[in-house]
N, C-alpha and C positions, 0 to 999 in steps of 0.2 A: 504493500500500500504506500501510495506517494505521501511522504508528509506537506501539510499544510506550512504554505510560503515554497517549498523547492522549486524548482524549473523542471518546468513538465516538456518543454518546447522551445527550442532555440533554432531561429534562425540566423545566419550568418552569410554576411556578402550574394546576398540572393541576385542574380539576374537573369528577367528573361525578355526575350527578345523572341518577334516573330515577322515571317516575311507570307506576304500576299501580292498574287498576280495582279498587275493592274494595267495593264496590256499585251500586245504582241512581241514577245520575249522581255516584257518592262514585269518588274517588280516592285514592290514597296515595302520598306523595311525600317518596323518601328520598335525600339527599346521602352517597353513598359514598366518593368522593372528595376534600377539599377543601384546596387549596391545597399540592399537594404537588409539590416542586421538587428533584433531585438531579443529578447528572453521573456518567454511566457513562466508566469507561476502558477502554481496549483493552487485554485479558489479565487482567481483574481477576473476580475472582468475589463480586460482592455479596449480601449476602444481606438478606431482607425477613421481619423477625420482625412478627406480633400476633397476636393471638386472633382465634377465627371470629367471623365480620362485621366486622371492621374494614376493608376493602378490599381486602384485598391480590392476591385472584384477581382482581377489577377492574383492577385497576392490571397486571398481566398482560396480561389482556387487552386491555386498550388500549394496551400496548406493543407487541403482536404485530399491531397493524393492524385487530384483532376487531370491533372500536365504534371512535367517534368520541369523543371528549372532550367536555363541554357547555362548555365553556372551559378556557383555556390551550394550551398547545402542548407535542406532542414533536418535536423536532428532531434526525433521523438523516439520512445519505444513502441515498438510495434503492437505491444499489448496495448497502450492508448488507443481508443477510439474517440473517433472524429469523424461528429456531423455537419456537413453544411446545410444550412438554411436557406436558400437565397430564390423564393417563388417558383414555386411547383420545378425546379432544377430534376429533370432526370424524369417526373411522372410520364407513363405512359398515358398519351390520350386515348386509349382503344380499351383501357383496364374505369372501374369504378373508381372510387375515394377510398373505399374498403381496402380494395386489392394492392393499391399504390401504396398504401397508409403502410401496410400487412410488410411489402417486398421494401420500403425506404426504413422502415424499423430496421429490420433484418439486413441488410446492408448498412446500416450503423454499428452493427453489432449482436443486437439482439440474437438469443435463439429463437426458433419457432413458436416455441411455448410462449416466449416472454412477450413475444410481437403478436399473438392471436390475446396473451390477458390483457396488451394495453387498448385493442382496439374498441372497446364499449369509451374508453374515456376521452378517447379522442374524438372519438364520435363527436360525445358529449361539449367537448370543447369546443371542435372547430365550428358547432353551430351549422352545421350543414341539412340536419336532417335529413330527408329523404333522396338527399342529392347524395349521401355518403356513397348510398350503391349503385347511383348512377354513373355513366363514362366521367373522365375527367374534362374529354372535350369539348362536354355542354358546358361546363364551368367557366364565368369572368376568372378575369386576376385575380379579384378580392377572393374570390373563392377559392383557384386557388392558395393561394396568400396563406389563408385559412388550413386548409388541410396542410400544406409545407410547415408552418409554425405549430401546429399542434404535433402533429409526426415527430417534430425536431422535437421541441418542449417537453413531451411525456415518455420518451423513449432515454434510457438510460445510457449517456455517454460520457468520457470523460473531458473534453473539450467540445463546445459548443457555438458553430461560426454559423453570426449571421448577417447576412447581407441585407441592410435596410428593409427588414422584413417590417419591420414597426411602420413604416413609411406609406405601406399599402394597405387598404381597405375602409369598410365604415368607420366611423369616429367610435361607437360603442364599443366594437370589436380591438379598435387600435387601443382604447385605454384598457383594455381586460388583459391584450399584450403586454403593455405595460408592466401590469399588474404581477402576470406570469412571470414577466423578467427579473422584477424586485424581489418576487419569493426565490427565485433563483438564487440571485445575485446575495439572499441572505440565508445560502443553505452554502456549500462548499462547491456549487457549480463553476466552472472556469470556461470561460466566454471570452470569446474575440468578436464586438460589434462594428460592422462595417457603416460609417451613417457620411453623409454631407449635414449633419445638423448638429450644431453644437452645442445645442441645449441638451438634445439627447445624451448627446456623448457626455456631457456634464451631468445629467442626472442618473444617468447608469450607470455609469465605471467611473473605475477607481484610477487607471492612470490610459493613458492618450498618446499615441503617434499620430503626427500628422505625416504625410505624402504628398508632395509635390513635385510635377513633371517624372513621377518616378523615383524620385527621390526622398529618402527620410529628412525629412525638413528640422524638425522637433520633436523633443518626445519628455514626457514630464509629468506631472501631476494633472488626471482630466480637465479640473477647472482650469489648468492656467492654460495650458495647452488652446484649450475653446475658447478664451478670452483674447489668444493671440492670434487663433485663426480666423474667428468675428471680424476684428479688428483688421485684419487681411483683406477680407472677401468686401469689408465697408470699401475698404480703401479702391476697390478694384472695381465696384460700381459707381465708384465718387459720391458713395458717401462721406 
């Protein structure tokens, strides 16, 4: 058992880069990643401020095992389990809410048993009702929003990444998220949140990298961290 405070997760000198055809033997080739280096602890819920394109779904997913790195390393035990959260990522549209719910536990980790006893409460949770056993691909976003954050939420894992999931759906449902995340965040759960919002990140976690152009800009205590990248984004709309 990991003790409470150690380092569950380190990453070190991470880069990736990837290249896309963008014509008749032309290609494009963009560094998303570059040299970004932090240490996760066990119980601690970080959060991951910058603006869209700066990396930071990247940097998710290649925490969650998704891609490879084009260099550097992440360094976890393999016994660690790791969910990503990040909007129905991976549901089949052809399967129910049931079914998806059942196979994204179970690829978290879960055994069988454990992913058929959570699925009454996630039901329960994600408020879907009679859509649970329906395809996923009658489902809006919020919908599924809803089943990806309850799968994530009530399914037993040891690190917990999520991509501005709080950002998507109705207002009732978003504060109930909320709510899930504080009981989290005040059990021994260890959380990487990916947000562009700084209140968030300020009311959830406890300390804050920001990412810019790719790059680790900052990183320090959540409040100050949000106060300086506020402060940023003012400045960059001329406020």
């Amino acid at each position: 058992m990991i003790s409470q405070g150690n380092v569950i997760l380190s990453v070190r000198d991470l880069l990736f880069c990837y290249k896309t055809r963008s014509g008749f033997l032309k290609y494009f080739e963009h560094t998303a990643l570059d040299g970004i280096s932090f240490d996760l602890h066990q119980g601690e819920i970080l959060g991951i401020l910058g603006r869209n394109g700066s990396g930071k779904s990247t940097l998710l997913r290649l925490l969650a095992g998704l891609v490879d790195p084009t260099a550097g390393k992440i360094i976890c035990d393999k016994k660690i389990r790791r969910a990503l959260l990040a909007l129905g990522l991976g549901f089949r549209a052809d399967l129910s809410g049931r079914d998806n719910a059942l196979i994204s536990a179970m690829l978290q980790g879960a055994s069988k048993r454990e992913a058929l006893e959570a699925l009454p409460e996630i039901h329960e949770f994600s408020e879907l009702g009679k859509f649970f056993d329906q395809q996923v691909k009658t489902y809006s976003a919020g919908m599924r929003a809803r089943l990806g954050f309850s799968t994530a939420m009530l399914t037993k894992v040891d690190v917990l990444l999520i991509d501005e999931a709080l950002s998507v759906g109705d207002a009732q449902f978003k504060q109930k998220a909320e709510r899930a995340m504080l009981e989290k965040i005040g059990g021994d759960q260890t959380v990487i949140f990916v947000s562009h919002s700084s209140e968030q990140i300020k009311k959830l976690c406890h300390r804050a990298i920001w990412i810019e152009g790719g790059k680790l800009h900052l990183e320090g205590k959540a409040e100050d961290v949000s106060v300086d990248y506020t402060d940023y984004v003012k400045r960059l709309n001329g406020n």
